[in-house]
Backbone bond lengths (Angstrom), bond angles and torsions (degrees), N, CA, C in turn:
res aa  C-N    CA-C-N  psi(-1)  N-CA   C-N-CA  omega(-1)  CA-C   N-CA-C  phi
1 X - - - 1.440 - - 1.533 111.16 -
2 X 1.455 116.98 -49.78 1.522 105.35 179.22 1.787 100.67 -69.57
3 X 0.893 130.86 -48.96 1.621 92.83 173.22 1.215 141.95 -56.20
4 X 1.263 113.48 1.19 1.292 113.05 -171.54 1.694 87.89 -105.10
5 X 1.180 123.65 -15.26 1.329 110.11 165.36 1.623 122.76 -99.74
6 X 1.146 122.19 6.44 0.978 144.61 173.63 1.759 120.55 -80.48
7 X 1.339 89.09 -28.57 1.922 102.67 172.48 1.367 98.80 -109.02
8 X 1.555 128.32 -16.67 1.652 119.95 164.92 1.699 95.65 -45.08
9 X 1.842 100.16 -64.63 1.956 107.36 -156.38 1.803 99.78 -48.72
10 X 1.708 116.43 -44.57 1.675 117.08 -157.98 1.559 87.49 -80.32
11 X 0.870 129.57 29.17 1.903 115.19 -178.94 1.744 83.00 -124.73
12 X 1.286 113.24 -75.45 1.064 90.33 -175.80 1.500 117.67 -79.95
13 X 0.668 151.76 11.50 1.905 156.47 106.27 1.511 96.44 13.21
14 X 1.342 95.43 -80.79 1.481 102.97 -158.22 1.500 134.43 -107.32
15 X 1.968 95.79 12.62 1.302 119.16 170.04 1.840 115.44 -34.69
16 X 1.294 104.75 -36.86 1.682 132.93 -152.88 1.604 104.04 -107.34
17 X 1.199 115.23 -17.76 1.264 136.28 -159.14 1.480 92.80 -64.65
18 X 1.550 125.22 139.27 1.125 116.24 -155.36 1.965 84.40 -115.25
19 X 0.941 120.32 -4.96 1.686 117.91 174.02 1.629 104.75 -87.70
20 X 1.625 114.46 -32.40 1.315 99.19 179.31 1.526 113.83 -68.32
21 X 2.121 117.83 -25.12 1.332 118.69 -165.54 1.173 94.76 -82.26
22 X 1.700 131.99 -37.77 1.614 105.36 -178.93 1.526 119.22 -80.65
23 X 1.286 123.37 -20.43 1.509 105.51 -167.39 1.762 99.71 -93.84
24 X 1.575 128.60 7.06 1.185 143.12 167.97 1.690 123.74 -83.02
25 X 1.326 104.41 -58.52 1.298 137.29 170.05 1.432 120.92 -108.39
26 X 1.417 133.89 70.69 1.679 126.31 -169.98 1.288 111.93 -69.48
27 X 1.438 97.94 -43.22 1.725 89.34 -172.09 1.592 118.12 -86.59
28 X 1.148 99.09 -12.51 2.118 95.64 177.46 1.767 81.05 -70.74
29 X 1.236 128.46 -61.85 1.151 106.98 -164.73 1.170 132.20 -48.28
30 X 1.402 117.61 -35.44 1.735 112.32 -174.02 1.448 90.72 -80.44
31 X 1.397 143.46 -11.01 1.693 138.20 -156.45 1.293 81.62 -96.66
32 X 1.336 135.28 -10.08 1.217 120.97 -177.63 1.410 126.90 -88.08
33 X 1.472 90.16 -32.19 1.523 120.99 -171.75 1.304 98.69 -74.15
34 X 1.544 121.08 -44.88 1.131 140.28 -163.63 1.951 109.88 -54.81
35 X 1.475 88.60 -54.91 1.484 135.16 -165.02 1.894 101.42 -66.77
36 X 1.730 108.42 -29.95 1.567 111.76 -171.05 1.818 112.49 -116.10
37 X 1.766 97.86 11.95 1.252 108.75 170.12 1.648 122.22 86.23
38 X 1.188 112.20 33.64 1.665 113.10 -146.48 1.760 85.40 -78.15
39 X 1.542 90.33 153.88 1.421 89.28 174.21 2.091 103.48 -92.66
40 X 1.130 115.36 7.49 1.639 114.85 178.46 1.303 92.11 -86.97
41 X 1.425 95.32 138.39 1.913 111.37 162.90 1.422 118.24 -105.52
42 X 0.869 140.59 12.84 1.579 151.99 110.43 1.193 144.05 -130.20
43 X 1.097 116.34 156.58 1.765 111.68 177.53 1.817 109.55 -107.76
44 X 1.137 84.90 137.07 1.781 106.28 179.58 1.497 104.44 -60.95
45 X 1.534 125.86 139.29 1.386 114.06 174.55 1.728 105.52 -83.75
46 X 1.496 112.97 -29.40 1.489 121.69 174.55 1.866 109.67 -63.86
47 X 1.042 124.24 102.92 1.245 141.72 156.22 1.742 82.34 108.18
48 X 0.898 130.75 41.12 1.738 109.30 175.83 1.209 116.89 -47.49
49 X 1.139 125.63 -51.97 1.974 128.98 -171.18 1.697 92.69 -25.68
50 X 1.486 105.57 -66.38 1.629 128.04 -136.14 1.872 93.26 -81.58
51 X 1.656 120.05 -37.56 0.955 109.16 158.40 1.743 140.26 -60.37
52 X 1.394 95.32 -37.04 1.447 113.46 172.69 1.776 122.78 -48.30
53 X 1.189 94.80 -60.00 1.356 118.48 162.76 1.931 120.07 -48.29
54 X 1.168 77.79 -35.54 1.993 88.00 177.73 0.933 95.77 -82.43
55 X 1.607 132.75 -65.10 1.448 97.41 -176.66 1.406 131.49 -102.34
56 X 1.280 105.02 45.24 1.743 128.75 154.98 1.621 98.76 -80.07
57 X 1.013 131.34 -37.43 1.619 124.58 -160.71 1.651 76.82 -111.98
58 X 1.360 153.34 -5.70 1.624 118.35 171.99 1.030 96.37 -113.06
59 X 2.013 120.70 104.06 0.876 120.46 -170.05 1.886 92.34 179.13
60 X 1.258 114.52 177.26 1.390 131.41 169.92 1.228 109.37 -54.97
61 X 1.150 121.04 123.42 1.973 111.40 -172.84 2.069 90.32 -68.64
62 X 1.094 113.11 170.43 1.397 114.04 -145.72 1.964 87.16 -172.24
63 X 1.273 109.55 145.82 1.437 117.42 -169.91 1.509 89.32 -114.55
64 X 1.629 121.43 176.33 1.236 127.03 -162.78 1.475 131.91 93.05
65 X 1.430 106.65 160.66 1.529 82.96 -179.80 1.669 137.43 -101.98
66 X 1.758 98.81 37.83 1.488 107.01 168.64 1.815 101.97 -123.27
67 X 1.069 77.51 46.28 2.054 92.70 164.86 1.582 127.97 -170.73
68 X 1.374 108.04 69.36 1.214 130.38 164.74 1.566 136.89 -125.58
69 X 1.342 100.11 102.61 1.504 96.96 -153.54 1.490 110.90 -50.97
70 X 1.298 148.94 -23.79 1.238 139.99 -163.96 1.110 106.57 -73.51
71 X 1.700 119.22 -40.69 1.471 112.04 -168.13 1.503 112.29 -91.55
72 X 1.416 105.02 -14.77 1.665 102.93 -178.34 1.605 92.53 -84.63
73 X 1.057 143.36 -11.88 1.389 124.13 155.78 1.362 129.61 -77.73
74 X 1.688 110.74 -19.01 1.459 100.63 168.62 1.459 111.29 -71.29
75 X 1.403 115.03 -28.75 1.375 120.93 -168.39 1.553 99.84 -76.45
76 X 1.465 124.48 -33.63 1.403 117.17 166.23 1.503 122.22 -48.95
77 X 1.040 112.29 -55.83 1.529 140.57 163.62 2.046 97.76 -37.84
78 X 1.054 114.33 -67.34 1.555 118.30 -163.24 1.732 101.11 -60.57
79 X 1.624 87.01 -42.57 2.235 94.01 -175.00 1.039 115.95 -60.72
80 X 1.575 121.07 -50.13 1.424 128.60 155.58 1.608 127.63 -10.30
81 X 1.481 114.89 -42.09 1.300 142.03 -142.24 1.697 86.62 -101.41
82 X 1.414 89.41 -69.97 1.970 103.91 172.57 1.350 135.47 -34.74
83 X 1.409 82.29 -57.28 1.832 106.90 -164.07 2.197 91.77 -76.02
84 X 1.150 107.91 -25.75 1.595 109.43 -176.52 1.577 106.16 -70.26
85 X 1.775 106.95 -48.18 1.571 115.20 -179.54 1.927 100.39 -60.78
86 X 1.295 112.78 -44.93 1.877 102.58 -169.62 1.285 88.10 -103.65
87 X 1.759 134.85 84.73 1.579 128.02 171.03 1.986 80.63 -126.75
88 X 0.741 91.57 17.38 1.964 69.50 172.22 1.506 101.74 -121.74
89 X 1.076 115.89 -0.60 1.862 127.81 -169.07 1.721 83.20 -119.73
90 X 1.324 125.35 -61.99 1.594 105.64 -178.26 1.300 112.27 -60.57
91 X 2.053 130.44 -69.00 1.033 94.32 166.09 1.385 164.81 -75.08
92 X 1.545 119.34 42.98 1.348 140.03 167.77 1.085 97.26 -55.13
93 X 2.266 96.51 -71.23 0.864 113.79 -173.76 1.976 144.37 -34.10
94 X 1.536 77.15 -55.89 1.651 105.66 -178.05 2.417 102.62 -52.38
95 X 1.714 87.89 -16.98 1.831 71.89 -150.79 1.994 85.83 -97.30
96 X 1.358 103.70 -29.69 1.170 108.48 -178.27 2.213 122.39 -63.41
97 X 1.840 87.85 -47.21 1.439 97.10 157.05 1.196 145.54 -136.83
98 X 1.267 108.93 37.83 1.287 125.12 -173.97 1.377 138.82 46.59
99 X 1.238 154.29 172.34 1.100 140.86 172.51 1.502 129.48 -54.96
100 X 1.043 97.80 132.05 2.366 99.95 -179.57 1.417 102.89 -79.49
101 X 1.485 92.67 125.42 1.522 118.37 179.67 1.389 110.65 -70.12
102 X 0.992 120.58 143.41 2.107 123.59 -174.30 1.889 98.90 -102.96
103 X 1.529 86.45 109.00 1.561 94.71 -173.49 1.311 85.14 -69.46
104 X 1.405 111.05 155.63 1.874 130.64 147.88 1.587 119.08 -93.34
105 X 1.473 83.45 93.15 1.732 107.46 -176.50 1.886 108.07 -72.68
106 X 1.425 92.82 137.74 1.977 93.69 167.36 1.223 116.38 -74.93
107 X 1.613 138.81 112.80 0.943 120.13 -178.39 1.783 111.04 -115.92
């Protein structure tokens, strides 16, 4: 029984988890980044969570609830954790295709 609640807490753990949304979803992520003004012009596929998150906070402060620095640092903090467990599958990635460029979308 506690394991089965134990992958309830890591599911939703990491529902929010910003390493599961970029190495899952790449391009909503940079369209996002794109989309909230980041001043980064790409994101690294090696540690993405922890990059993602950085440049979620280097950017126009922005109201809503994907711009609050406290929690995008716990979630920095959590990706960190992530992006370290899948760094031999990201950096494959990272060496094979380098970092995804953050188009500048019209919005």
């Amino acid at each position: 029984m506690s394991k089965l609640w134990s992958g309830v807490a890591l599911t939703i753990l990491l529902s929010g988890c910003a390493t599961v949304h970029t190495v899952s979803d790449e391009s909503k992520a940079v369209d996002d980044l794109a989309k909230w003004q980041t001043n980064c012009h790409t994101l690294s596929r090696a540690y993405s969570g922890v990059a993602y998150q950085y440049c979620n906070l280097n950017g126009p402060q922005r109201t809503g609830a994907h711009w609050a620095p406290f929690p995008i640092l716990i979630d920095m903090a959590a990706s960190g954790v992530a992006d370290t467990i899948i760094l031999p599958f990201t950096a494959y990635q990272q060496y094979k295709r380098g970092s995804v460029p953050i188009r500048r979308l019209a919005y």
